[in-house]
GULUMNU-146810 format. One record per residue (C-alpha): residue in three letters; chain; x, y, z. Coordinates in steps of 0.001 Angstrom, whole numbers, plus 500000, padded with zeros to 6 digits. Example, Ala and Ser with C-alpha at 12.3 -4.5 7.8 and 13.67 -1.06 7.14 Angstrom:
(node "Ala"; "A"; (512300; 495500; 507800))
(node "Ser"; "A"; (513670; 498940; 507140))
This chain:
(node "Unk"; "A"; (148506; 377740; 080894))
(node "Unk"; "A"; (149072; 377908; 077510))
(node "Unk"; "A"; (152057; 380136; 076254))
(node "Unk"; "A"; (150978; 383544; 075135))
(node "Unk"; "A"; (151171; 384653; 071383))
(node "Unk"; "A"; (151917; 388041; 070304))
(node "Unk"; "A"; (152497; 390093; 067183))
(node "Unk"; "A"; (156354; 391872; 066022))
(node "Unk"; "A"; (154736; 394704; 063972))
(node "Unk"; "A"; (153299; 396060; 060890))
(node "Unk"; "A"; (149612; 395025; 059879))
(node "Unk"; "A"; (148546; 394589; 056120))
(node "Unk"; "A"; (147044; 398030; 055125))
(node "Unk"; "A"; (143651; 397702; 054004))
(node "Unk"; "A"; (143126; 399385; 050802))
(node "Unk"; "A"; (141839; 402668; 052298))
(node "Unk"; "A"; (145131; 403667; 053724))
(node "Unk"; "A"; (147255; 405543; 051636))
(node "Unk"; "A"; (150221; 404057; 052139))
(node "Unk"; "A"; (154161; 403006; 050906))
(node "Unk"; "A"; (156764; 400681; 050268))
(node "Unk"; "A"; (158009; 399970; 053514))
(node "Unk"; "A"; (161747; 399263; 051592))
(node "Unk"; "A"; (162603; 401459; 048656))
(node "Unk"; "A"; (160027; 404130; 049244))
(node "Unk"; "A"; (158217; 403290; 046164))
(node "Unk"; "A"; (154831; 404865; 046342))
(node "Unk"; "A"; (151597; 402272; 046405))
(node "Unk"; "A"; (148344; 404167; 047163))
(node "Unk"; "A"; (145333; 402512; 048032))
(node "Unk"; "A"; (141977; 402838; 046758))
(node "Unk"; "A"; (141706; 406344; 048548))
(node "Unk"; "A"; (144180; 409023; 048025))
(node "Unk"; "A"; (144931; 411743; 050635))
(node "Unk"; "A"; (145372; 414444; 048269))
(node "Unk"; "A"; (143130; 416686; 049162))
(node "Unk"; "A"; (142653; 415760; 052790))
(node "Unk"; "A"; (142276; 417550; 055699))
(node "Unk"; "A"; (144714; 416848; 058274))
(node "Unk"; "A"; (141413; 415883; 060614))
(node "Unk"; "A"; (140491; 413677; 057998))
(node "Unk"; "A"; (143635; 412187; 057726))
(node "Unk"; "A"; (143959; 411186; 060725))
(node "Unk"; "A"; (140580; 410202; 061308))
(node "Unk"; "A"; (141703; 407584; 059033))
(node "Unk"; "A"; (144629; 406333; 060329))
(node "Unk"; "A"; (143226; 406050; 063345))
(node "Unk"; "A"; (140011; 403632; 062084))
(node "Unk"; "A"; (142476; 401790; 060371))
(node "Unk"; "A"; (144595; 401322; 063406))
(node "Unk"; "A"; (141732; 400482; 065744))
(node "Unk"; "A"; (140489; 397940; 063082))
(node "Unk"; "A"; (144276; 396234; 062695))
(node "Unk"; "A"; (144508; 396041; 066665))
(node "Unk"; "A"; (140545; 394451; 067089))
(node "Unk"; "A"; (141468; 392144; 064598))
(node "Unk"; "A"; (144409; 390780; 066101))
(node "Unk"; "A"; (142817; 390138; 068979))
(node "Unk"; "A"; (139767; 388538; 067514))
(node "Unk"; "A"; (142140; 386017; 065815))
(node "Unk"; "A"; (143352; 385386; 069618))
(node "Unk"; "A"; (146462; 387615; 069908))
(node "Unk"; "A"; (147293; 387733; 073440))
(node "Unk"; "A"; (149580; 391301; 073235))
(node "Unk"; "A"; (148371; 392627; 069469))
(node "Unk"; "A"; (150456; 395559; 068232))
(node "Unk"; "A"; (149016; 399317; 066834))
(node "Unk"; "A"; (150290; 397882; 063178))
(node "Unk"; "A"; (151984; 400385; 062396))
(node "Unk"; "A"; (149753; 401769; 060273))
(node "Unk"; "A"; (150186; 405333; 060298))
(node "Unk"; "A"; (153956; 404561; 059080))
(node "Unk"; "A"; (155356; 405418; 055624))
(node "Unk"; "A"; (158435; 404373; 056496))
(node "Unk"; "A"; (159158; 402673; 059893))
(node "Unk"; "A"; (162664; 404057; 060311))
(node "Unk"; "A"; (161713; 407562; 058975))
(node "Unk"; "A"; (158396; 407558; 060707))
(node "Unk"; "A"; (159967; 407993; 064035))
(node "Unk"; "A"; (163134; 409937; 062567))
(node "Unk"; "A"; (160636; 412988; 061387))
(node "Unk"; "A"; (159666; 413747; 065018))
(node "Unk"; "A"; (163255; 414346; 065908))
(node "Unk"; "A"; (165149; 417351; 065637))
(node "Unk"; "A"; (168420; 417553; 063679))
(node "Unk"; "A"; (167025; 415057; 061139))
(node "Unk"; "A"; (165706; 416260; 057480))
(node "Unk"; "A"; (163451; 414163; 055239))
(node "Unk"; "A"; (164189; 416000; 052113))
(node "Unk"; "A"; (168347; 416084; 052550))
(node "Unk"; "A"; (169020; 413069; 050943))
(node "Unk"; "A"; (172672; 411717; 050660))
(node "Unk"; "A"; (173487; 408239; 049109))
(node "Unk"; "A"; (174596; 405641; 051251))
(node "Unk"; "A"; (174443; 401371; 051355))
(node "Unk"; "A"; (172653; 399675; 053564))
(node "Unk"; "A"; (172270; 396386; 055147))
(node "Unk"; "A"; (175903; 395239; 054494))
(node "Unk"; "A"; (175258; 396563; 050799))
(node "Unk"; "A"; (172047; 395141; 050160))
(node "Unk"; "A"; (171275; 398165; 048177))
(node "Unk"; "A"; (172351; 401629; 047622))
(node "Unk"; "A"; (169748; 404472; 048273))
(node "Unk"; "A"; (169473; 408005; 048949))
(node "Unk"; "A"; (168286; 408375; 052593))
(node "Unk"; "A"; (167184; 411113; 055027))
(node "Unk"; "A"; (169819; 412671; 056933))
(node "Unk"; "A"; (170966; 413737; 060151))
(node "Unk"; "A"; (172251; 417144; 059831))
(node "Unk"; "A"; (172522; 418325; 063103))
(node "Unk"; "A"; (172130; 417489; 067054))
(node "Unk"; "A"; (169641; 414797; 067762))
(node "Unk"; "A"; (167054; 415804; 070440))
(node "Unk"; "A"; (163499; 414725; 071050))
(node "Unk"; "A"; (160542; 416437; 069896))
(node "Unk"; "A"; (157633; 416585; 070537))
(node "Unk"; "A"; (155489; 414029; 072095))
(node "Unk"; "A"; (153668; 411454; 069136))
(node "Unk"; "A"; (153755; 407801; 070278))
(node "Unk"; "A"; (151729; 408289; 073419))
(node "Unk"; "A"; (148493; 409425; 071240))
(node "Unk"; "A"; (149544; 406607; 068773))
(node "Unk"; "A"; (149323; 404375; 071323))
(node "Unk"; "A"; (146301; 405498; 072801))
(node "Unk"; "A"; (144203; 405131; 070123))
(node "Unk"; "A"; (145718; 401467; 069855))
(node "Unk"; "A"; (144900; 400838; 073575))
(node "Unk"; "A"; (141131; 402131; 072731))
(node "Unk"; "A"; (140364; 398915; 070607))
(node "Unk"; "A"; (140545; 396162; 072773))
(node "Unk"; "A"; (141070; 395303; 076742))
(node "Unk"; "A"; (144669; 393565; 075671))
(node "Unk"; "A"; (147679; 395297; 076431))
(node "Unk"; "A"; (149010; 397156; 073129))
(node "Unk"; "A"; (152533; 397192; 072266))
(node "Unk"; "A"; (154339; 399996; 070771))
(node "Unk"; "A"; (157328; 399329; 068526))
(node "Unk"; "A"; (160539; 402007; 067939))
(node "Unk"; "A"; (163327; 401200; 065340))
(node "Unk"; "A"; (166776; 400960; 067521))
(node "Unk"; "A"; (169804; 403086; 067264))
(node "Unk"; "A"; (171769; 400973; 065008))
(node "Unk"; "A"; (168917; 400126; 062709))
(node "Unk"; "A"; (168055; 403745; 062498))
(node "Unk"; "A"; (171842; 404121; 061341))
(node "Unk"; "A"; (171306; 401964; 058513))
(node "Unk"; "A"; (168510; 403602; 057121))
(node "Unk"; "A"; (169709; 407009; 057282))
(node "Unk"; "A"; (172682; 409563; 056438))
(node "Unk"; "A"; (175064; 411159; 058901))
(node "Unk"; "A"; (176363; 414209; 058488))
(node "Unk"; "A"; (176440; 416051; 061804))
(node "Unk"; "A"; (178087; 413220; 063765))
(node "Unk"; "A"; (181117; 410988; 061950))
(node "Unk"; "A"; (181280; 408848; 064594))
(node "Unk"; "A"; (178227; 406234; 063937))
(node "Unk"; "A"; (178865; 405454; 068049))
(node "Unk"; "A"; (178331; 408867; 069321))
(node "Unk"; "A"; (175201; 409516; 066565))
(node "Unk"; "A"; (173827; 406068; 067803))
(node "Unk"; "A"; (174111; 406782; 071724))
(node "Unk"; "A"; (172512; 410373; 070841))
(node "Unk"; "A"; (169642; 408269; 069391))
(node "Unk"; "A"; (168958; 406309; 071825))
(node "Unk"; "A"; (168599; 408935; 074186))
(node "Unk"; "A"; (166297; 410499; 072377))
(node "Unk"; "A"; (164324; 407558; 071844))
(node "Unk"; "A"; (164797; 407085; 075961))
(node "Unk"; "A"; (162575; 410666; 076059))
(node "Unk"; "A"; (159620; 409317; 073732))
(node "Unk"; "A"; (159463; 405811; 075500))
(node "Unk"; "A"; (159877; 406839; 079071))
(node "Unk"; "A"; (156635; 409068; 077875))
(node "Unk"; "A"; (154919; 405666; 076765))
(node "Unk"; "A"; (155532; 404598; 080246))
(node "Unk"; "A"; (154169; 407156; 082186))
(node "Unk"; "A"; (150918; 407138; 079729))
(node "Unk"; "A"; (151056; 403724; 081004))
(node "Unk"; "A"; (151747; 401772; 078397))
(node "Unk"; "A"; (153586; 398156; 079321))
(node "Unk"; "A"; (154659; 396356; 076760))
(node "Unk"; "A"; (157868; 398954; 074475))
(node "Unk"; "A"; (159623; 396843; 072166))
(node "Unk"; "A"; (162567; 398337; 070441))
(node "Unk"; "A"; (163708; 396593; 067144))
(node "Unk"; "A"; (167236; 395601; 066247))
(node "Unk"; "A"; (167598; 393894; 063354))
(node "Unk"; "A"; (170581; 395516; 062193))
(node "Unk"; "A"; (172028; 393127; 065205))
(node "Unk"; "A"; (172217; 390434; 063251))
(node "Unk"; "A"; (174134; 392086; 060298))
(node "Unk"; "A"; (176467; 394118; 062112))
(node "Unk"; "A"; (176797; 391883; 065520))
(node "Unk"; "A"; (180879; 393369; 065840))
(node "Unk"; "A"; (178718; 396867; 067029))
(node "Unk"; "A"; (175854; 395017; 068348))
(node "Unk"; "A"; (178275; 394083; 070921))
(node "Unk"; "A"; (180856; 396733; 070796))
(node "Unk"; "A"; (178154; 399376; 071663))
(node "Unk"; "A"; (174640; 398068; 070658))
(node "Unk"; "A"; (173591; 396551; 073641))
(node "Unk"; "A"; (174655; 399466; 075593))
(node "Unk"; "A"; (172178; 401961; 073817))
(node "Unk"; "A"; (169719; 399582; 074219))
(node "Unk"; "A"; (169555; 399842; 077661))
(node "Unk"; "A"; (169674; 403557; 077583))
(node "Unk"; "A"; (166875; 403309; 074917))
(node "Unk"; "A"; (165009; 401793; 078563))
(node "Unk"; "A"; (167065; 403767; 081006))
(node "Unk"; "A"; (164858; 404585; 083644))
(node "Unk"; "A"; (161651; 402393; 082278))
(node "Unk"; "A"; (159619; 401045; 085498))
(node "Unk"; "A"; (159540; 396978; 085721))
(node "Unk"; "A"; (155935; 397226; 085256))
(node "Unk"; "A"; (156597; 397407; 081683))
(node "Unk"; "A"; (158069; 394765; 079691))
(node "Unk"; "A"; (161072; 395902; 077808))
(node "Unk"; "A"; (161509; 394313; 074480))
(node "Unk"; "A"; (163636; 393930; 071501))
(node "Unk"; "A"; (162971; 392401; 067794))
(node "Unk"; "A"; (165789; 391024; 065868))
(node "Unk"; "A"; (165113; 389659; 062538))
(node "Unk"; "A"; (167274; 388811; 059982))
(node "Unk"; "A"; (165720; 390750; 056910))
(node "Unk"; "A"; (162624; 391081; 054347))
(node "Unk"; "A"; (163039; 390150; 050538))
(node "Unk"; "A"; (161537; 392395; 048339))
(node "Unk"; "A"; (158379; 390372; 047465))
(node "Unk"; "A"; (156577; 387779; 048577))
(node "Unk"; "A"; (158281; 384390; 048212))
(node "Unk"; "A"; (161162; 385178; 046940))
(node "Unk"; "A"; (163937; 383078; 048089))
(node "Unk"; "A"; (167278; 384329; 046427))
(node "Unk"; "A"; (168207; 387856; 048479))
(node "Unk"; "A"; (170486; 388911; 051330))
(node "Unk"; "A"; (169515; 388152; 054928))
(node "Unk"; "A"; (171763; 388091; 058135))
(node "Unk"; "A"; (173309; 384654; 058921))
(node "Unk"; "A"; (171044; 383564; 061791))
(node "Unk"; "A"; (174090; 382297; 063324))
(node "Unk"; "A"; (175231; 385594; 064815))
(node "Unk"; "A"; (172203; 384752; 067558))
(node "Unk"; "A"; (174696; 382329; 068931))
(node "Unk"; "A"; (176988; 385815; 069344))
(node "Unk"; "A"; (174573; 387856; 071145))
(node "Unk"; "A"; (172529; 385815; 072881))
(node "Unk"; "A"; (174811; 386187; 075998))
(node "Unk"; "A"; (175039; 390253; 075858))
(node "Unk"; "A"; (171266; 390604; 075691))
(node "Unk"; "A"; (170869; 388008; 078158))
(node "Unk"; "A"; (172532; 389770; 080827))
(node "Unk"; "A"; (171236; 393097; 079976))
(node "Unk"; "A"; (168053; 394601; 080963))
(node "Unk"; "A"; (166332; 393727; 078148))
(node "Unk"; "A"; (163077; 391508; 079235))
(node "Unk"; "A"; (162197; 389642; 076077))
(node "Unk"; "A"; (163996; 389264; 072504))
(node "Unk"; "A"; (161797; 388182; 069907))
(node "Unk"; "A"; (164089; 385727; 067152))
(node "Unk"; "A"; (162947; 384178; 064084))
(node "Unk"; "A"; (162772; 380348; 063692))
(node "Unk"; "A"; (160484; 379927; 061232))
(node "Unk"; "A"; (162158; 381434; 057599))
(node "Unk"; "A"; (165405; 379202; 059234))
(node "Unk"; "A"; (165085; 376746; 061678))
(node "Unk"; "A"; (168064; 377478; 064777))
(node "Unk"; "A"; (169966; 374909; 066961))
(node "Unk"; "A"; (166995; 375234; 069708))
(node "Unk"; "A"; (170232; 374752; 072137))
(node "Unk"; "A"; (170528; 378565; 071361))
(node "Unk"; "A"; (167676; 378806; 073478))
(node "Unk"; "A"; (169823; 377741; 076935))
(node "Unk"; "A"; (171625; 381174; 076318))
(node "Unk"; "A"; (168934; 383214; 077800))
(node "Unk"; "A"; (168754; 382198; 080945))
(node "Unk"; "A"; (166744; 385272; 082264))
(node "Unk"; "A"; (164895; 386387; 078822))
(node "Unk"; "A"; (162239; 385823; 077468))
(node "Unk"; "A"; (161982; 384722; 074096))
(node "Unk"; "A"; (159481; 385448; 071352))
(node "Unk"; "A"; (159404; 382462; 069293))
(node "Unk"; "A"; (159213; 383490; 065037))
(node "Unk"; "A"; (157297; 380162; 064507))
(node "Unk"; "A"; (155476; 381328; 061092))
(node "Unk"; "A"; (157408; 382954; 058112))
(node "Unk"; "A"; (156121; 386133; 057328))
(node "Unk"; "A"; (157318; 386368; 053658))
(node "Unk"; "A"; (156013; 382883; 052444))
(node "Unk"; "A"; (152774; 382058; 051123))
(node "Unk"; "A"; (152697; 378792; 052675))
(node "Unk"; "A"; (150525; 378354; 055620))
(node "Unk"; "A"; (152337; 375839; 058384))
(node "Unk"; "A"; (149874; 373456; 059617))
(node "Unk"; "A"; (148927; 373701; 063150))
(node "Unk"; "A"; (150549; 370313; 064104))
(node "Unk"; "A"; (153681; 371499; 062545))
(node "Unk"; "A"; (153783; 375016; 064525))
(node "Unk"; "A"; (153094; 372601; 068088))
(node "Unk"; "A"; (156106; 370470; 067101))
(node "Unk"; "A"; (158486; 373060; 066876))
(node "Unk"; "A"; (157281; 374794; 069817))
(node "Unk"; "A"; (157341; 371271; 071675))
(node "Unk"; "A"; (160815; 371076; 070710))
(node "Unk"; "A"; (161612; 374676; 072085))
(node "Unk"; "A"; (160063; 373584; 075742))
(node "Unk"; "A"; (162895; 371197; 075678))
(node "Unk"; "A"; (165264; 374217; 076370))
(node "Unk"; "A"; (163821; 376802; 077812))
(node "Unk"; "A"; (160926; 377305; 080543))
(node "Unk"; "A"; (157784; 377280; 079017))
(node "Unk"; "A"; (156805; 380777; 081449))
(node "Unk"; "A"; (159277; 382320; 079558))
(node "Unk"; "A"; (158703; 381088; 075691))
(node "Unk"; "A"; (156311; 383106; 073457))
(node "Unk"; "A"; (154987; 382514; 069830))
(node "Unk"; "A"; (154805; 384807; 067300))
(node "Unk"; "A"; (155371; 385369; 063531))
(node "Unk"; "A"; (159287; 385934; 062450))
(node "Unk"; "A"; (158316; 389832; 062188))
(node "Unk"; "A"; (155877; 392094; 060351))
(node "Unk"; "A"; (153300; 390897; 058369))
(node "Unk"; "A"; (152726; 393806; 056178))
(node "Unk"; "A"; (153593; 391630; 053041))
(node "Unk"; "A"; (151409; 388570; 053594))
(node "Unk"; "A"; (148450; 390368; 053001))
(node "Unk"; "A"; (144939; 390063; 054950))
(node "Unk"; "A"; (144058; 386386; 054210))
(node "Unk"; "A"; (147545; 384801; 054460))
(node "Unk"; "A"; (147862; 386981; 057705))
(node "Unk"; "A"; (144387; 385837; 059181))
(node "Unk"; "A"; (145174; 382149; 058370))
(node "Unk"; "A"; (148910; 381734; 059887))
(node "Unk"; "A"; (148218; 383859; 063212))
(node "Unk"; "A"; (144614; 381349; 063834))
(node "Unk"; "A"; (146794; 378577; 063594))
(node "Unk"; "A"; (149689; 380280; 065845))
(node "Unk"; "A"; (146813; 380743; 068558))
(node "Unk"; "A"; (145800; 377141; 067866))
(node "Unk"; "A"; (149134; 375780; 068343))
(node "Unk"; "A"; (150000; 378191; 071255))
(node "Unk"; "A"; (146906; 376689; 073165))
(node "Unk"; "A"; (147470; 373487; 072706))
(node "Unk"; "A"; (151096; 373631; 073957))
């Protein structure tokens, strides 16, 4: 069989969508404004757009395609807004990503809880596009931490363990809809491994708590977007801290981890550290232009199967693909499939 190929994330947005920044929350509408909307009409569009992001992916071959996240502003905030004790428009200034950049963010003022249910329709209408299995992606406790502003907490260990049980409310919901593949992303891991290990890993698996094995419990940890396309002098993780976790999230429940390869090639012998996960392989960059060759994507995959069983290797690109664009994205993912067959 040949290994199975899936997708980390966000879809391009075709030009319909009014959409934003996914960084800096700089707005970039499309050719269609909302203003003026219904809310019916709104989401009437969102969920075309959706069902046309998920059909697509599995056209190009896609074996578990992802709902896009289209219907996301912000990825981080997206999820935030359907939590209580969190407020959009409180905005307190804060660095993130190991000072990256400075921004005003949302803020927790108050207890986190769960609200009301929201993935389990998002995912739904996902599901409704093709006979694949959808997966649904949720930013992770830490990551959510790095986005926002604390107020109500002071302790970023207790305010991450109270987000991750709320997130534990919204996925064990996925599950019981029946929804099997929940992949929670991480990607703060790799700049802030010290917590990652200290008490990352643990709200991880209470993100999961109680999730049946018929689902497939993932997590994404990439080491960082630039701000544009190609751009090669910014600040991303050290892909070295892999080497750090690999261990932790190899003995915890976690099924699958999804790593990037692709932006920065690792020492594949990081690989023989997850003896028990599975790994989703980043084997195209998702913030270059350049298209890798199908013989080159088979190579490095070849070279993978030398560590690790190929029953428990996947391919995929690094992580979203929101910046690529719809041509760039349609011409790296046919020659992931390609490669992924022929391996």
């Amino acid at each position: 069989m040949p290994i199975k190929t899936t997708c980390i994330g966000a879809w391009p947005k075709p030009d319909y969508v009014p959409h934003m920044d996914w960084f800096h929350e700089v707005a970039q509408m499309g050719e269609a404004s909302s203003e003026g909307m219904s809310e019916a009409e709104r989401t009437a569009i969102f969920d075309r757009a959706t069902q046309e992001a998920v059909a697509e992916q599995a056209a190009l071959g896609i074996d578990i395609p992802t709902d896009g996240e289209i219907r996301r502003p912000n990825y981080v905030h997206y999820h935030c807004s359907h939590l209580s004790g969190f407020e959009l428009d409180v905005l307190t200034e804060c660095s993130m990503r190991n000072g990256a950049w400075v921004a005003e963010a949302p803020t927790f003022t108050a207890k986190i809880e769960a609200g009301e249910p929201f993935l389990v329709r998002d995912w739904q209408v996902a599901q409704a596009a093709t006979d694949k299995p959808v997966k649904i992606t949720i930013p992770g406790p830490l990551t959510i931490s790095d986005s926002t502003a604390d107020v109500a907490y002071g302790d970023r260990r207790a305010w991450c363990a109270d987000l991750a049980n709320a997130l534990n409310v919204e996925i064990l919901r996925l599950a019981e809809a029946g929804c099997r593949h929940i992949q929670v992303d991480e990607p703060l891991f790799a700049r802030l491994p010290d917590q990652a290990l200290e008490f990352g890993v643990e709200n991880l698996e209470r993100c999961f708590a109680g999730v049946p094995d018929r689902v497939t419990r993932t997590m994404h940890m990439c080491c960082g977007y630039p701000d544009k396309l190609d751009e090669t002098d910014y600040v991303k993780a050290d892909p070295d801290v892999y080497q750090r976790l690999a261990t932790a999230i190899d003995e915890s429940l976690i099924d699958a981890v999804s790593i990037e390869d692709a932006h920065q090639h690792n020492d594949l012998s990081l690989l023989e550290k997850f003896a028990n996960t599975t790994v989703i392989f980043g084997a195209v960059e998702i913030a270059s232009s350049r298209v890798e060759s199908v013989d080159e994507i088979v190579s490095r995959l070849r070279s993978a199967l030398d560590h690790i069983d190929a029953g428990r290797l996947m391919a995929a690109p690094d992580c979203g693909l929101v910046m690529l664009g719809s041509d760039l994205t349609r011409a790296k993912l046919t020659n992931l499939v390609a490669a992924a067959k022929q391996v």
